[in-house]
C-alpha positions as CSV (number, residue, x, y, z in Angstrom):
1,X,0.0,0.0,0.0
2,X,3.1,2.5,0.4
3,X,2.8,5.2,2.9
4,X,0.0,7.0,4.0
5,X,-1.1,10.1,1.7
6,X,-2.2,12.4,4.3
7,X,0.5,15.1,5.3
8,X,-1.9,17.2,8.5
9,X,-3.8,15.2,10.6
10,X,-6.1,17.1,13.0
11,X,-7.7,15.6,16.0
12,X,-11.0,16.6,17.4
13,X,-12.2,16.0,21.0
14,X,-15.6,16.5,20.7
15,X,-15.3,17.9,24.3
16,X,-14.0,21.6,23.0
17,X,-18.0,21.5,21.2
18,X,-19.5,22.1,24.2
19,X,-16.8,23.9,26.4
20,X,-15.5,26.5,24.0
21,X,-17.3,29.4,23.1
22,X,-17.5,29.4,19.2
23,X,-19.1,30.6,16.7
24,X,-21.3,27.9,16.8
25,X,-21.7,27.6,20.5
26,X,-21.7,31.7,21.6
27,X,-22.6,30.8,25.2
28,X,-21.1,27.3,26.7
29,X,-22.5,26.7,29.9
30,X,-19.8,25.3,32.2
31,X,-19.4,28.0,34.9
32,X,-18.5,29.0,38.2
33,X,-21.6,30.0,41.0
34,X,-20.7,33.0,42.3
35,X,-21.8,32.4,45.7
36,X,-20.7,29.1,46.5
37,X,-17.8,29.1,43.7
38,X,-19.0,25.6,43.0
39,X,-18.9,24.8,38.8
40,X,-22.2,24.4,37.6
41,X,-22.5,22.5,34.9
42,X,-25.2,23.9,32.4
43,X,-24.0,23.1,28.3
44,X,-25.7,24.0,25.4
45,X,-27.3,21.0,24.2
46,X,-25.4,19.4,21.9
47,X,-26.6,18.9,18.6
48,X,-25.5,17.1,14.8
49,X,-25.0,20.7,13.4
50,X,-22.3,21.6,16.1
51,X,-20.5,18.4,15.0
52,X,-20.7,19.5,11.7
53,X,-19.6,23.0,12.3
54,X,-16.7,21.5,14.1
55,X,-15.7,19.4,10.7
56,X,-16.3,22.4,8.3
57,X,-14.1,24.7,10.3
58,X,-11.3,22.2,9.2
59,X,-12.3,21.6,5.6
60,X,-9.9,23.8,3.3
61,X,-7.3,24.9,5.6
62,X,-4.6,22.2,5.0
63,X,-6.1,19.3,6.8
64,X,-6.1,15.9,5.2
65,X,-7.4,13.4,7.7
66,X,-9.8,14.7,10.8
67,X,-9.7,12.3,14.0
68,X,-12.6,12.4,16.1
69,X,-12.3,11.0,19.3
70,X,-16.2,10.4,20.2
71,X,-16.1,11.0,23.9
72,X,-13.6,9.3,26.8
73,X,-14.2,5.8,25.1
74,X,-16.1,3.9,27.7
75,X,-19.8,5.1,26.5
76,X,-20.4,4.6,23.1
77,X,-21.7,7.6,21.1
78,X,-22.8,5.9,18.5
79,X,-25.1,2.9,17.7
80,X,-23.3,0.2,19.9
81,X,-23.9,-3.9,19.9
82,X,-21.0,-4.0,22.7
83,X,-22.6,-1.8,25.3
84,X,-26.2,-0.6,23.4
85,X,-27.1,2.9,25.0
86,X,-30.3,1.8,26.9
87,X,-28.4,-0.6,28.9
88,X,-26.4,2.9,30.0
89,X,-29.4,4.6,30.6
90,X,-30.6,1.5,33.0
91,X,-26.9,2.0,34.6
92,X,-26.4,5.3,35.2
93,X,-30.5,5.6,36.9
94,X,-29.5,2.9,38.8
95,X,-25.8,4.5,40.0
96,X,-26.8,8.4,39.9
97,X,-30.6,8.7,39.9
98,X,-29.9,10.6,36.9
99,X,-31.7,10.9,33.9
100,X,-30.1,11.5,30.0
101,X,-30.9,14.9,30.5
102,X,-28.4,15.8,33.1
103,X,-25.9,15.9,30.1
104,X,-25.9,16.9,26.3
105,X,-24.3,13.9,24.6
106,X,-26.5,11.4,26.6
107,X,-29.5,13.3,25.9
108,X,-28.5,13.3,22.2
109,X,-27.8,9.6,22.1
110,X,-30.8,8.8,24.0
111,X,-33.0,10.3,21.2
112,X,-31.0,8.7,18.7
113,X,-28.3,10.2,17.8
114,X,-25.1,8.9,16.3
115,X,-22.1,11.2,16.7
116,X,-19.8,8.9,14.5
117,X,-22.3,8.8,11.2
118,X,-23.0,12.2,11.1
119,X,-19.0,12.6,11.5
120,X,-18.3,10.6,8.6
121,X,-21.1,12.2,6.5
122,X,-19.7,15.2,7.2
123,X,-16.4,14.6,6.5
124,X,-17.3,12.9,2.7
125,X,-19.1,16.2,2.2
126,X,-16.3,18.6,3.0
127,X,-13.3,16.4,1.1
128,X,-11.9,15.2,4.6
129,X,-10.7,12.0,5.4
130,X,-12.6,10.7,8.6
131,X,-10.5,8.7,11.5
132,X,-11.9,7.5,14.9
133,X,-9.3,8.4,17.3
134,X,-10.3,6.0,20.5
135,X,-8.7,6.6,24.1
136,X,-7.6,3.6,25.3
137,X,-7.6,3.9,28.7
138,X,-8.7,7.4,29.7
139,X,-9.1,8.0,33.5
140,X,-11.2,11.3,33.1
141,X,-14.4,11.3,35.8
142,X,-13.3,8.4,37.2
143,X,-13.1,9.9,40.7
144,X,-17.0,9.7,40.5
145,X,-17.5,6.5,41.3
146,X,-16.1,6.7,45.3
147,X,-19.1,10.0,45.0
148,X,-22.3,9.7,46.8
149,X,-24.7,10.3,44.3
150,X,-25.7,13.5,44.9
151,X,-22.2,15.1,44.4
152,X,-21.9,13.1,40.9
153,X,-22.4,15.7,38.2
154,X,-23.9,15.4,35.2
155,X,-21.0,14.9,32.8
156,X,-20.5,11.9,34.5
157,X,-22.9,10.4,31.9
158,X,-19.5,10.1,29.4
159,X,-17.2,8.7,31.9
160,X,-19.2,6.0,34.2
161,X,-19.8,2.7,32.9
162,X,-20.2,-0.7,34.6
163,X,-16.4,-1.5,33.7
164,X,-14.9,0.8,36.1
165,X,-18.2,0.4,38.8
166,X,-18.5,-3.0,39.1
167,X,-14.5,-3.8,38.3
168,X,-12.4,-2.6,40.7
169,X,-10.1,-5.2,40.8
170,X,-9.3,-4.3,37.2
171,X,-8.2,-1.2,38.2
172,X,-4.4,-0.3,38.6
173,X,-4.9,0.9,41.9
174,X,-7.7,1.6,44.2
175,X,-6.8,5.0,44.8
176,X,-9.5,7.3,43.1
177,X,-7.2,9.9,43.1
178,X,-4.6,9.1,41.5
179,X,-5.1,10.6,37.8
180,X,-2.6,7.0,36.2
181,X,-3.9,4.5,39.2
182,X,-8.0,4.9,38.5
183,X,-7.1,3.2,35.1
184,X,-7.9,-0.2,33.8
185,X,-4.9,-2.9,34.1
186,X,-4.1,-4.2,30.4
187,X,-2.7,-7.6,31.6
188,X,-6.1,-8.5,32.5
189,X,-7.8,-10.3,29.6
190,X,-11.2,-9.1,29.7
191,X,-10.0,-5.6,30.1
192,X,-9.1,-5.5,26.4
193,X,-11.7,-7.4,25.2
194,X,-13.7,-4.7,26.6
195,X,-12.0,-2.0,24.5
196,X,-11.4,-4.1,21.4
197,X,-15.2,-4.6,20.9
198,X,-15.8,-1.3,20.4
199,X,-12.9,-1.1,18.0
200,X,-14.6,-4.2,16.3
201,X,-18.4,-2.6,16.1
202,X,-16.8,0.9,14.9
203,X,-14.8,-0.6,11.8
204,X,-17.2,-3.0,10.7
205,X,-20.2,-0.2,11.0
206,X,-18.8,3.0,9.7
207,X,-17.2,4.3,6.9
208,X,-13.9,5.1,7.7
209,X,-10.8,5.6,6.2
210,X,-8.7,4.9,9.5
211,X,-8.8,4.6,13.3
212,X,-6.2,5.7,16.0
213,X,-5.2,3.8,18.7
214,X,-4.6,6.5,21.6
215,X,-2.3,5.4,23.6
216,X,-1.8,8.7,25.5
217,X,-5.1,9.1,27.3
218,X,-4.3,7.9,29.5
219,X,-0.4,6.6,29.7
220,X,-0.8,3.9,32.4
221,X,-1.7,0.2,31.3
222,X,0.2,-2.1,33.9
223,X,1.4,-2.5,36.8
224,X,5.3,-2.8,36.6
225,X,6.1,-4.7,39.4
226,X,3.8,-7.8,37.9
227,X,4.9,-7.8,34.3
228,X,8.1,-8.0,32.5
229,X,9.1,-5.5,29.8
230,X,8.8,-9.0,27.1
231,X,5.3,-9.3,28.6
232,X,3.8,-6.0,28.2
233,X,5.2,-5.9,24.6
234,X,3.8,-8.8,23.6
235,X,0.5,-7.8,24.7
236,X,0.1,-4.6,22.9
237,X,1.6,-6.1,20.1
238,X,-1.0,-8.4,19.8
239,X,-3.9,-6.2,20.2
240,X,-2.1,-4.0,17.3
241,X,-2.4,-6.9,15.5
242,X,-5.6,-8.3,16.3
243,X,-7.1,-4.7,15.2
244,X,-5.3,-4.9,11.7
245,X,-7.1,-8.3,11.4
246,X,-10.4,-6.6,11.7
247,X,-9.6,-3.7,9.5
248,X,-8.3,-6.3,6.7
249,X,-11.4,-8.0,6.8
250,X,-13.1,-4.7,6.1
251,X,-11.2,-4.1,3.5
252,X,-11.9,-7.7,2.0
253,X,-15.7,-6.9,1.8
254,X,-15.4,-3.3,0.0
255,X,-12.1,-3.0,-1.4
256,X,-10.7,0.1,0.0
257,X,-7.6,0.1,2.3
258,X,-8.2,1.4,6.1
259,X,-5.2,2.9,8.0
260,X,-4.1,2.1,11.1
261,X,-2.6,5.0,13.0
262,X,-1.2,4.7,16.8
263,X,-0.8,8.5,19.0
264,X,2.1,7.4,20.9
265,X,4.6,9.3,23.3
266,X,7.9,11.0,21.1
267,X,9.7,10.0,24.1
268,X,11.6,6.5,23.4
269,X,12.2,5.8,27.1
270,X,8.6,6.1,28.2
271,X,8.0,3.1,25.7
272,X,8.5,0.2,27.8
273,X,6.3,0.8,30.7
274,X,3.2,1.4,28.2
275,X,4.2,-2.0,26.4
276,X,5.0,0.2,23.2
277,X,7.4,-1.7,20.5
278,X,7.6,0.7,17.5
279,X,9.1,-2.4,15.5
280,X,6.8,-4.5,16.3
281,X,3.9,-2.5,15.9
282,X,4.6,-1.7,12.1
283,X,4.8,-5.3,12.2
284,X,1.6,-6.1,13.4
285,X,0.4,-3.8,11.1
286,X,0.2,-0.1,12.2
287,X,1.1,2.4,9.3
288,X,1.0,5.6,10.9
289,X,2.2,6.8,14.0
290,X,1.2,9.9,16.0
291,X,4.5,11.3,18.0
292,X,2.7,13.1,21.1
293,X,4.3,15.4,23.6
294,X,0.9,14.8,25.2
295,X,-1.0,18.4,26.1
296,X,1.9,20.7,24.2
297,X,3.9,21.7,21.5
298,X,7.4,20.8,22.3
299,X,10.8,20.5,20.0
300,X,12.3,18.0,22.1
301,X,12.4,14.3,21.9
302,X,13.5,11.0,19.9
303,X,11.9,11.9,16.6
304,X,14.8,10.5,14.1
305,X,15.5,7.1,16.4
306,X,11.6,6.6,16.3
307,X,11.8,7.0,12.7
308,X,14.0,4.6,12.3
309,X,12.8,2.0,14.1
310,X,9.7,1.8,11.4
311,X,11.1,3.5,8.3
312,X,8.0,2.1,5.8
313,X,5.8,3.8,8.4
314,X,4.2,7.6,8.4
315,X,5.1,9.4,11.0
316,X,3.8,13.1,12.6
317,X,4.5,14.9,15.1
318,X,1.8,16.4,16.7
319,X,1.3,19.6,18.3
320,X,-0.9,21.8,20.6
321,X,-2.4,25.3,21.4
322,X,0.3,25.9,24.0
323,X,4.2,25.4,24.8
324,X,3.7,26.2,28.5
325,X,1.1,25.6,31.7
326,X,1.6,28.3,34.1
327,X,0.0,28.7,38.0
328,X,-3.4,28.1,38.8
329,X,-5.6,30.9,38.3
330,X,-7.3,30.3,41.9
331,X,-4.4,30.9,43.5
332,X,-5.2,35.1,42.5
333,X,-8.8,34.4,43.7
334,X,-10.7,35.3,46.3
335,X,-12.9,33.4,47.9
336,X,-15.2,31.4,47.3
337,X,-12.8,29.8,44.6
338,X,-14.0,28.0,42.0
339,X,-13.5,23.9,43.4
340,X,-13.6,22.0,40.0
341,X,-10.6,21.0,38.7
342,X,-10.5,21.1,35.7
343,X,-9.2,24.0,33.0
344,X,-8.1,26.8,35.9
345,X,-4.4,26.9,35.2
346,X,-3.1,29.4,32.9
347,X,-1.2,28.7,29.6
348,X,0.7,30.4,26.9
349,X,-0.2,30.0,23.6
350,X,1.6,28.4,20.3
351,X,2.5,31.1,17.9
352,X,2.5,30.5,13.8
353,X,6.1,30.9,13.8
354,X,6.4,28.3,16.0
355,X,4.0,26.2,14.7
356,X,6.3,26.7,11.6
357,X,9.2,26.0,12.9
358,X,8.4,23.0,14.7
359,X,7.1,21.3,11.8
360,X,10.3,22.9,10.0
361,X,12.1,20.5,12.7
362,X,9.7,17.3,12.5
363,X,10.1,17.3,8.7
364,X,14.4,17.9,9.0
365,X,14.6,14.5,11.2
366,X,12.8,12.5,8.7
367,X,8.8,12.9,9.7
368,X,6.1,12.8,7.2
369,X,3.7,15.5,8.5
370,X,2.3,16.8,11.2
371,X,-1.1,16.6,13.6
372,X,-2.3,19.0,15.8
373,X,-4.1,18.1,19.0
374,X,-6.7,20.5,21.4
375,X,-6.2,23.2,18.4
376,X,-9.4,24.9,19.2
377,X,-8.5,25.5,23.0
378,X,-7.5,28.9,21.9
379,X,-11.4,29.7,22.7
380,X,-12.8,30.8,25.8
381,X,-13.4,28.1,28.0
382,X,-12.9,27.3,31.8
383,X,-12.5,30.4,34.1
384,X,-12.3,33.8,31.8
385,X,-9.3,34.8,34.2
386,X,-7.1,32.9,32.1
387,X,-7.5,34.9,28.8
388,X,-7.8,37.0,26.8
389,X,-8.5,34.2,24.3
390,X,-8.6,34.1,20.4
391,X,-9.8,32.2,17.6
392,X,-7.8,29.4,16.4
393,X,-5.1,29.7,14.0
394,X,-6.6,27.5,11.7
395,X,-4.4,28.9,8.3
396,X,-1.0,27.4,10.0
397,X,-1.9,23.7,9.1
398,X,-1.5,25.0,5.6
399,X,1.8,26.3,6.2
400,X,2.4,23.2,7.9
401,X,1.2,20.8,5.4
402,X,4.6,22.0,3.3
403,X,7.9,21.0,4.1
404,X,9.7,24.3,1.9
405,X,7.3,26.5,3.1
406,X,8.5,25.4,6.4
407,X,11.6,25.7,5.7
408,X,11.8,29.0,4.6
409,X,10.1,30.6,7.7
410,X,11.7,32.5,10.0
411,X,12.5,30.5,13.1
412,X,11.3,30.3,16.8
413,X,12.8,27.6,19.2
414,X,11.6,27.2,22.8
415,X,12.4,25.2,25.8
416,X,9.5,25.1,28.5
417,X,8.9,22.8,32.0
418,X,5.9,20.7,30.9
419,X,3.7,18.6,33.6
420,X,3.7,15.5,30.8
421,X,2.2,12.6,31.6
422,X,3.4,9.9,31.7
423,X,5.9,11.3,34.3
424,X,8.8,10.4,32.5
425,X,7.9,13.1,29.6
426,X,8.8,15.3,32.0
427,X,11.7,17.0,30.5
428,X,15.1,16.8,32.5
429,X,18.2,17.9,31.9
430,X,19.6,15.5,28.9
431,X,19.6,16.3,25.7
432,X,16.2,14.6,25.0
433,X,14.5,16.0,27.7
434,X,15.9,19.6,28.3
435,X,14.4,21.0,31.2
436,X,14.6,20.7,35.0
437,X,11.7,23.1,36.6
438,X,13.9,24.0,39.2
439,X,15.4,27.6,40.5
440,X,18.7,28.3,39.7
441,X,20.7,29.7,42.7
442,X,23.4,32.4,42.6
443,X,27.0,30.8,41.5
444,X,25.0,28.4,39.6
445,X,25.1,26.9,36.0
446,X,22.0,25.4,34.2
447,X,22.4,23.6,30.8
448,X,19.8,23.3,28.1
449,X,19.8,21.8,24.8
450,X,17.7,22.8,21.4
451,X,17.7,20.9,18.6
452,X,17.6,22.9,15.6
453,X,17.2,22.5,12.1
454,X,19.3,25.0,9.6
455,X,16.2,26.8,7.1
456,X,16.1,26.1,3.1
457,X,19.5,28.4,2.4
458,X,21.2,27.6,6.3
459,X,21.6,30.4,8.6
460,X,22.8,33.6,7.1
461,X,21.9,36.1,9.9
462,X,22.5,35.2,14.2
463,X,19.3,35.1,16.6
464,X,18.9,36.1,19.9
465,X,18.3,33.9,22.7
466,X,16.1,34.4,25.6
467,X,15.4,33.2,29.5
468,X,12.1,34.2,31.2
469,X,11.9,33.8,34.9
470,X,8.6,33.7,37.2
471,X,9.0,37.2,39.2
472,X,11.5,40.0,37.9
473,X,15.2,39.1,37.8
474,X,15.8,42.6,39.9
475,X,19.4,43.4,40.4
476,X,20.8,39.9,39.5
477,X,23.4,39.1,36.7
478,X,23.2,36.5,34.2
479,X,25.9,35.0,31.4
480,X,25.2,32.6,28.6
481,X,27.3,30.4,26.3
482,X,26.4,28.6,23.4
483,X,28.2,25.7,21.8
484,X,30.6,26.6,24.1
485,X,30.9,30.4,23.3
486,X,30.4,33.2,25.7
487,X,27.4,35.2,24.4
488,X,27.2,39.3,24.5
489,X,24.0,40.5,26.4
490,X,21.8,42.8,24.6
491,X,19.2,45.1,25.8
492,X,16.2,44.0,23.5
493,X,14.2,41.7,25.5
494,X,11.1,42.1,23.3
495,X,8.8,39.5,21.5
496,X,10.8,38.6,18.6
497,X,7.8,38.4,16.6
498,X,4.3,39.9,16.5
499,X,2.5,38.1,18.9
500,X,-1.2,38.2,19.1
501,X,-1.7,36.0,22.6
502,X,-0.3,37.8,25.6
503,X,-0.8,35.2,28.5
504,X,2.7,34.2,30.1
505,X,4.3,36.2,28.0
506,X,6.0,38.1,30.8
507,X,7.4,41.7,31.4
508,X,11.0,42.9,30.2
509,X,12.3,42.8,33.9
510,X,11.6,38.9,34.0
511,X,13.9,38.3,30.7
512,X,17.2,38.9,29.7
513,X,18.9,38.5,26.1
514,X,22.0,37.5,24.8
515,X,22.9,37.7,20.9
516,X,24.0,34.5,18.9
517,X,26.1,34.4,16.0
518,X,24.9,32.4,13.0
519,X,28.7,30.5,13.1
520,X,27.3,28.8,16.6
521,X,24.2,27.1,15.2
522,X,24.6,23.6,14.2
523,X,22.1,21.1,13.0
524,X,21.5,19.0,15.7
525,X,21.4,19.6,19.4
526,X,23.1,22.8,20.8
527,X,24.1,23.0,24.0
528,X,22.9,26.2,26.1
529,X,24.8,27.1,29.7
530,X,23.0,29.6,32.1
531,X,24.7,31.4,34.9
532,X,23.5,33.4,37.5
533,X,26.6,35.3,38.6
534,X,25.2,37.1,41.2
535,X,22.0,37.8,42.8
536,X,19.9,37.6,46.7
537,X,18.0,34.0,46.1
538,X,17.3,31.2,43.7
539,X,15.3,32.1,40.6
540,X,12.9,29.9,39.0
541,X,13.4,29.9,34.7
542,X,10.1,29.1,33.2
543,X,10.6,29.8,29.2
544,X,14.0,29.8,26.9
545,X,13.9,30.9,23.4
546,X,15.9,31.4,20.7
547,X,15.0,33.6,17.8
548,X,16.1,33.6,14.6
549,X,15.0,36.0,11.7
């Protein structure tokens, strides 16, 4: 079959529908009660036009393939032999009291809806290739089922299903609250049998060109301690394989090849603990693979040994609406504060440029396109303390979709702390994972690394490079060598380039600048050293970046 002919894959979590304020949802409902500071939880209702708006917003814009993900992938939003939605609606009575109502998918589903046909009708239409992107062990809501019923809110309709209720033996650990221990344990047989018949019931009923296995919501399938490294591999392998088997026999009845696609972590030595085998899954019979840095854009990470290891393989690298998490927002709140947990932190957003230039890099070590994952996050949603917001970029995956377009942009490369999960995404201080969240005292040296790719004509002009810190750097004094070289400081701490999303983006006393000489970039990694010569207490970096016009 050769490679896969899609170059911008963009994946859709059906979530941002009903969450982000849009042009076709002007007024989503989830807020905070300004009395008891309590989230109420009060969503448009959901509707097949929404869906649709959601698909023609990417139609035209330089996306190939769209990848919905229809919900957390343990109720079926869509017409389902393996667990039929009137045995859910006897369920969740039964657990919660609750009726469909109480949330806008269930009460779409309950009247008959089907989120994954009118996906795939919409998709035909607008000239898009339609995916099922299905989470293969996502731990969202879970903490509802320790809840006494009258505390369980009404989204807990797409998270709550007798798997996780009556099973708590299959879980990785009792714990509720532990976001990677509420999961389901993958060594248990039944626990993939679970997940595999709605892989089974959504390739034999739909009309799709592909399916995703998503391996990153959420990245804990076994317990370490009771399986072996052989073990776990083999396990995974085998359900890789066993959903090519179905796929093939899909294909027998109409003819038309179905691609199997993986959303895996771009970190190699996260791999064994999730039973990932990138060999052994192009084996088995996966054809694309997804290279996730999980919630952000990053420019880190094991994108040319991946490619390697399956070189008749596509491979993207996906990225995100933001490079960098920043404090919760309730921390500036007075009471009462708002109590859910969910989207209160702030974030700074991913620019074009470095969109472009991370693409620019995935191409450079050998990739075959890009996806981009939570794009339309850019929107209002959560607590409005975290803006302003903006509509998505939507014009970059054009940009993107073209490696010499790419490559002729001018360049933005960033380092940021990430909270990654699994844990060991969390970048520290090697040259695959750059960053240690730590503050630097005085008489200290940090070391960085950024792997850059020269542009279409190599570097003809130097860049600036750039350290942000959490508070102002005051009266303290910095030095930075690059490659090795002792850098000159300059004054301009500005935005390199027009930047239309302000949050994070920090003042000019939380910065400070150095210039770099085109002779000190290299292709490959460059080694960064930061010293704070002098100065009253540890500072805390939180954003290096290194400009380059």
């Amino acid at each position: 079959m050769g490679k896969a002919p899609y170059r911008v894959l963009y994946s859709n979590d059906t979530s941002n529908i009903l969450t982000c304020q849009s042009p076709f949802n002007p007024r989503p409902g989830a807020q905070p009660d300004p009395e008891t500071g309590k989230r109420t939880y009060r969503p448009s209702p959901f509707t097949a036009e929404m869906l649709e708006a959601s698909v023609d917003e990417t139609a035209g814009v330089g996306i190939n393939a769209h990848l919905l993900q229809p919900g957390l992938g343990w109720v079926a939003w869509w017409k389902s032999a393996a667990y039929p939605f009137e045995e859910h609606i006897r369920f969740m009575k039964a657990r919660t009291g609750m009726d469909p109502a109480a949330d806008p998918l269930a009460a779409y589903t309950a009247a008959g809806g089907d989120m994954v046909d009118v996906f795939v009708s919409r998709c035909r239409r607008r000239g898009l290739a339609p995916f099922v992107s299905l989470r293969l062990n996502d731990s969202h809501g879970h903490e509802f089922v320790g809840m006494s019923r009258a505390d369980i809110p009404g989204w807990a309709w797409q998270a709550l299903s007798p798997t996780h209720v009556e099973h708590p033996e299959w879980r990785l650990s009792a714990d509720l609250d532990d976001w990677g221990g509420r999961v389901l344990n993958w060594a248990i047989p039944e626990v993939r049998a679970h997940k595999f018949a709605f892989i089974r019931e959504l390739i034999e009923g739909y009309d799709l060109d592909g399916l995703e296995l998503d391996f990153m919501r959420h990245c804990k399938f076994f317990r370490q301690e009771e399986t072996t490294r052989e073990e776990r591999r083999a396990i995974m392998s085998s359900f890789v394989c066993e959903v090519r088997a179905v796929l093939e026999r899909r294909e027998a009845r109409d003819g038309r090849h179905r691609w199997l696609c993986v959303r895996i972590p771009a970190i190699l030595s996260t791999h064994d603990a999730l039973g990932i085998d990138v060999g052994a899954f192009a084996e088995a019979g996966a054809e694309m693979f997804n290279l996730s840095h999980y919630f952000f854009t990053a420019q880190f990470g094991d994108h040319a040994a991946i490619r390697k290891l399956a070189p008749q393989a596509a491979m993207y690298l996906e990225m995100c609406h933001t490079t960098r998490a920043g404090p919760d927002v309730r921390d500036d709140m007075p009471p009462p504060k708002w109590r859910s947990g969910y989207d209160l932190f702030t974030y700074r957003r991913t620019t074009p440029t470095q969109f472009y230039t991370t693409a620019h890099l995935a191409y450079a070590r050998g990739l075959d396109g890009v996806s981009t994952f939570n794009f339309v996050y850019y929107r209002p949603h959560g607590i409005a303390a975290r803006g302003p917001f903006n509509e998505p970029p939507f014009e970059i995956h054009r940009g993107c979709a073209d490696p010499a377009f790419v490559a002729r942009q001018p360049q933005h490369y960033f380092l940021a702390p990430t909270w990654n999960d699994p844990p060991a995404l969390r970048p520290l201080n090697d040259p695959a994972q750059p960053w240690e969240a730590r503050p630097i005292a005085p008489g200290e040296t940090a070391t960085f690394t950024l792997d850059l790719a020269p542009p279409q004509e190599g570097w003809r002009q130097g860049g600036r490079l750039r350290i942000q810190a959490d508070a102002d750097l005051g009266n303290s004094r910095w030095t930075a060598r690059f490659n090795g070289a002792d850098l000159a400081e300059t004054a301009d701490r500005a935005e390199p380039y027009s930047n239309p999303y302000p949050p994070l983006l920090g003042t000019p006393a939380q910065h400070r600048s150095w210039t770099v000489p085109a002779s000190l970039l290299k292709d490959g990694i460059n080694a960064i050293e930061i010293a704070m010569t002098a100065g009253d207490a540890p500072i805390k970096l939180v954003f290096l970046d290194l400009a380059v016009q």
